[in-house]
TIRO-2110 file (N, C-alpha, C; in Angstrom, 1 decimal):
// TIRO-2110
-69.1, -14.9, 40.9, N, 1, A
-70.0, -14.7, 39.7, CA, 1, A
-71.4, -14.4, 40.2, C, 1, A
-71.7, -13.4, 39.7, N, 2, A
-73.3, -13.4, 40.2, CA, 2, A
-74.2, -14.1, 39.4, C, 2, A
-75.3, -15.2, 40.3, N, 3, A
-76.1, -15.8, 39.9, CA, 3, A
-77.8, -15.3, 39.6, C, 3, A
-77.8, -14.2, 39.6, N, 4, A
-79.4, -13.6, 39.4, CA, 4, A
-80.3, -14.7, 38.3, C, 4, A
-81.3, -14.5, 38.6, N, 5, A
-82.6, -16.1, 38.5, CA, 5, A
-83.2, -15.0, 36.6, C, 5, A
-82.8, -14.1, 36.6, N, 6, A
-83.4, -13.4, 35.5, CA, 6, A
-82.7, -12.8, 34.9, C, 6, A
-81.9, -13.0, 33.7, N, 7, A
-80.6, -12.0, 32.9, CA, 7, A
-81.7, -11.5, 31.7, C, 7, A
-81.2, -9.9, 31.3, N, 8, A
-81.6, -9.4, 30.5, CA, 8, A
-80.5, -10.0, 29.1, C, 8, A
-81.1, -9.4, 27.8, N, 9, A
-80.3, -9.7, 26.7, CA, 9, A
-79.1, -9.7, 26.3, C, 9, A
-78.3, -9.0, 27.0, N, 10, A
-76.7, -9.4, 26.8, CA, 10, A
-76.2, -10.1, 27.9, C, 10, A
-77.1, -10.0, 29.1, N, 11, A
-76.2, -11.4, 30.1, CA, 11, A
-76.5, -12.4, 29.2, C, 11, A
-77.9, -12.9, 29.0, N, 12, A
-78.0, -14.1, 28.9, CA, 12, A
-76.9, -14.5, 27.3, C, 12, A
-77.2, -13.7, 26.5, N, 13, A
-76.0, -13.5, 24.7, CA, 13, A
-75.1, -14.0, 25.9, C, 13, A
-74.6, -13.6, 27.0, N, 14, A
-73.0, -13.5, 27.4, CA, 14, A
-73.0, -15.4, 28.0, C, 14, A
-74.1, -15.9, 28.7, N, 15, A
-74.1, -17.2, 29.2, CA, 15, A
-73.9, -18.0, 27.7, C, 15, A
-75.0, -18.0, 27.0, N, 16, A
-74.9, -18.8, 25.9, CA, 16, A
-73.9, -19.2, 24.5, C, 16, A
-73.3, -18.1, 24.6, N, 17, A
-72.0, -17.8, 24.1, CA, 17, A
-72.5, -17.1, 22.7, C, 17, A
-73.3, -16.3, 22.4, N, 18, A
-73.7, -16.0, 21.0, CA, 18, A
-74.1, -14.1, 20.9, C, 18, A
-74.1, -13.6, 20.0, N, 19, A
-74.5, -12.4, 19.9, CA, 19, A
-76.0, -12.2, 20.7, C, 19, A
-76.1, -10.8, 20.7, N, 20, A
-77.3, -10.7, 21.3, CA, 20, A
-78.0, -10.4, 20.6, C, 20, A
-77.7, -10.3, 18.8, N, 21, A
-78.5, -10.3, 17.7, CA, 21, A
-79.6, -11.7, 17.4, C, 21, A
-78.1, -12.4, 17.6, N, 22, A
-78.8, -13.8, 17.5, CA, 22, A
-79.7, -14.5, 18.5, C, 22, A
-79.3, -14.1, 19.9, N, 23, A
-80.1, -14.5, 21.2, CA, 23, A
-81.5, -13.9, 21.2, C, 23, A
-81.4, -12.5, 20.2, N, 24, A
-83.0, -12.1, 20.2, CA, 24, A
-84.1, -12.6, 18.9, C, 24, A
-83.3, -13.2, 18.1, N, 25, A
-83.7, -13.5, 16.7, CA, 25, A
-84.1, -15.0, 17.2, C, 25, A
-83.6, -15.7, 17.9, N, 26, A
-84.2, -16.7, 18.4, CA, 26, A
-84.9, -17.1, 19.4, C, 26, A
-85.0, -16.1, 20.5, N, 27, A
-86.1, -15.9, 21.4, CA, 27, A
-87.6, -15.3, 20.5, C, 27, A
-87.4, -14.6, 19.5, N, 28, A
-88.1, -14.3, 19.1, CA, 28, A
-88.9, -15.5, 17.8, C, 28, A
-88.2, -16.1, 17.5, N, 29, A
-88.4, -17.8, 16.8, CA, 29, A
-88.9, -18.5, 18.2, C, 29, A
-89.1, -18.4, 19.0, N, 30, A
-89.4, -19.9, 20.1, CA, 30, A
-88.2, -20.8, 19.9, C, 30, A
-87.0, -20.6, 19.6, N, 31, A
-85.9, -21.9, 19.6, CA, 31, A
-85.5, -21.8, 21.0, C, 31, A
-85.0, -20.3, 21.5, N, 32, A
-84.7, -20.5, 23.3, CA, 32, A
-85.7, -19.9, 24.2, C, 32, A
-85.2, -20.7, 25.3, N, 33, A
-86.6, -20.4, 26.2, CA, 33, A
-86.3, -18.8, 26.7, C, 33, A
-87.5, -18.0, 26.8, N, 34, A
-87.2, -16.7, 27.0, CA, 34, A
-89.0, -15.9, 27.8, C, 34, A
-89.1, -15.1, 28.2, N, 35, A
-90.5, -14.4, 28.6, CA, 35, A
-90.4, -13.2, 27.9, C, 35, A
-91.5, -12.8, 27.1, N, 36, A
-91.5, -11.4, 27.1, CA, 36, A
-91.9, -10.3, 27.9, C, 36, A
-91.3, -9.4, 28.0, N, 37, A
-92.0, -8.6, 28.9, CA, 37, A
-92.1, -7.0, 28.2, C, 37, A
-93.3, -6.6, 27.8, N, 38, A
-93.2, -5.6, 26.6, CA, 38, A
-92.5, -6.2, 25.5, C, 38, A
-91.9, -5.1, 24.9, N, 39, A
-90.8, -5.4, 24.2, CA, 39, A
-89.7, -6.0, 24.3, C, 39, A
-89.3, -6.1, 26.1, N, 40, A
-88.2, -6.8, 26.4, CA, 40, A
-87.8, -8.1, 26.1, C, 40, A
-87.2, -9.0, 26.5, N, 41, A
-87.3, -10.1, 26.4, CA, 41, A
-86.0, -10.4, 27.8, C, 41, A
-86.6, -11.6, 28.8, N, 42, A
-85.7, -11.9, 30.0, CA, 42, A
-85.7, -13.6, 29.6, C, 42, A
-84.6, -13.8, 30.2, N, 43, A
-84.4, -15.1, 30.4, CA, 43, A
-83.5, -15.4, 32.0, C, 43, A
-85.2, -16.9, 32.2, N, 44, A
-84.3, -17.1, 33.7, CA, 44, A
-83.2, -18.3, 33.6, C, 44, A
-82.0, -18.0, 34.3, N, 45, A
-81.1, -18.4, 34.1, CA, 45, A
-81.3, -20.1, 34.0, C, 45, A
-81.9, -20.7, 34.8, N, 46, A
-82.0, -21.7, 35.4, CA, 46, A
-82.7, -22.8, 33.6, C, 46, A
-83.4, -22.1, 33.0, N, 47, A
-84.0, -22.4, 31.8, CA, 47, A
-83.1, -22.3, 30.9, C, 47, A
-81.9, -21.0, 30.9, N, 48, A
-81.1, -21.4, 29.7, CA, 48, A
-80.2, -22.1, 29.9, C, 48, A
-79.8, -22.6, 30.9, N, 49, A
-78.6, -23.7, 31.6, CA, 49, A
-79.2, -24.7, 31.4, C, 49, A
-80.6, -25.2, 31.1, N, 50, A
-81.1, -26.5, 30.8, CA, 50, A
-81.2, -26.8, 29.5, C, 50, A
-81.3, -25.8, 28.5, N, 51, A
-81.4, -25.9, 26.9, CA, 51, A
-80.0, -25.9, 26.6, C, 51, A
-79.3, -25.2, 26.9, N, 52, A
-77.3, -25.6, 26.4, CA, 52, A
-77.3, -27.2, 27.1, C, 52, A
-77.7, -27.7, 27.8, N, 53, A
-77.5, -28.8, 28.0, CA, 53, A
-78.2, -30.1, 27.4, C, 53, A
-79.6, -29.4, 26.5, N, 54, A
-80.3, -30.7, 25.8, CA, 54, A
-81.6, -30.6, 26.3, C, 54, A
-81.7, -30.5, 27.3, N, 55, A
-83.0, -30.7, 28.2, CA, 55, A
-83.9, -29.3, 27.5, C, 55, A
-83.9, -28.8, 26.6, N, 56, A
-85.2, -27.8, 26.1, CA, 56, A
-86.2, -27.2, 26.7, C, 56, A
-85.7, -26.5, 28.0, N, 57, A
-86.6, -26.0, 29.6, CA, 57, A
-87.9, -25.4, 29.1, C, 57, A
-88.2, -24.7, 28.0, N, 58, A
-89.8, -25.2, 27.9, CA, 58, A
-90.0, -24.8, 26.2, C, 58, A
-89.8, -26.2, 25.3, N, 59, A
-90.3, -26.4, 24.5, CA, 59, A
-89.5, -25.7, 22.6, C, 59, A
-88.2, -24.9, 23.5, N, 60, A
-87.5, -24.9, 22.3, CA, 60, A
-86.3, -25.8, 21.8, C, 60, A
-85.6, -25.4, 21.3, N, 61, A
-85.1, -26.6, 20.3, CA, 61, A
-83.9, -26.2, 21.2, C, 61, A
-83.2, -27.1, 21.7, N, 62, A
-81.2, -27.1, 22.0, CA, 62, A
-80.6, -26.7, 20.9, C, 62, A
-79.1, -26.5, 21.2, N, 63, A
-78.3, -26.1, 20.2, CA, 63, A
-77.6, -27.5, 19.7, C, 63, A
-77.9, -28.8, 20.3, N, 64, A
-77.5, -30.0, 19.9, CA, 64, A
-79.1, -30.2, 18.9, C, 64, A
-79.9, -30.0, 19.3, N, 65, A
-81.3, -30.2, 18.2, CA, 65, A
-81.4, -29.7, 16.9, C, 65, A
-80.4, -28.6, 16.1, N, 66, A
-80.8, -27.9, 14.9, CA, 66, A
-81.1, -26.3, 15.9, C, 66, A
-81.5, -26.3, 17.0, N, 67, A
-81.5, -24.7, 17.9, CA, 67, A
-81.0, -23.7, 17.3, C, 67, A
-79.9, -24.2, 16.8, N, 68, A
-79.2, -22.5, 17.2, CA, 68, A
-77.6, -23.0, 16.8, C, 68, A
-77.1, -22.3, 16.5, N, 69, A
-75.1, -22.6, 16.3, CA, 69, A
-74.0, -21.9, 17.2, C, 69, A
-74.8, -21.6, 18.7, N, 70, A
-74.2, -21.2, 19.9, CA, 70, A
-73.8, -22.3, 19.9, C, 70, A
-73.4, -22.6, 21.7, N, 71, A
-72.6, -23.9, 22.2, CA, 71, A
-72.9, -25.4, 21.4, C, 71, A
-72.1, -26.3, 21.1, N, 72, A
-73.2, -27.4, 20.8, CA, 72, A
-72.2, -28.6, 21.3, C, 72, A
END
């Protein structure tokens, strides 16, 4: 499996288990951790593997917190 440190918006939809409607609708809320870049939006892996787990890698909500109705 490849581990790249930066997924664009349907890897990371694809790690978290949720649309990439919804992965951008809450990157764009601050609930998952994400950078913008332009209009883009990236997420480094290492940050969304800490929020599926509780740990809120910088300052959004988990999907055990009210986050989101991905993994929980």
């Amino acid at each position: 499996m490849d581990r790249k440190p930066l997924l664009g918006m349907n890897e990371a939809a694809h790690v978290v288990g949720v649309s990439h409607w919804t992965l951008r609708r809450w990157a764009k809320a601050g609930v998952v951790p994400a950078v913008r870049v332009g209009r883009k939006f990236l997420f480094r892996r290492a940050e969304l593997e800490a929020w599926l787990r509780g740990g809120s890698a910088h300052g959004g909500q988990s999907p055990q917190d009210g986050g989101g109705h991905g993994r929980a």
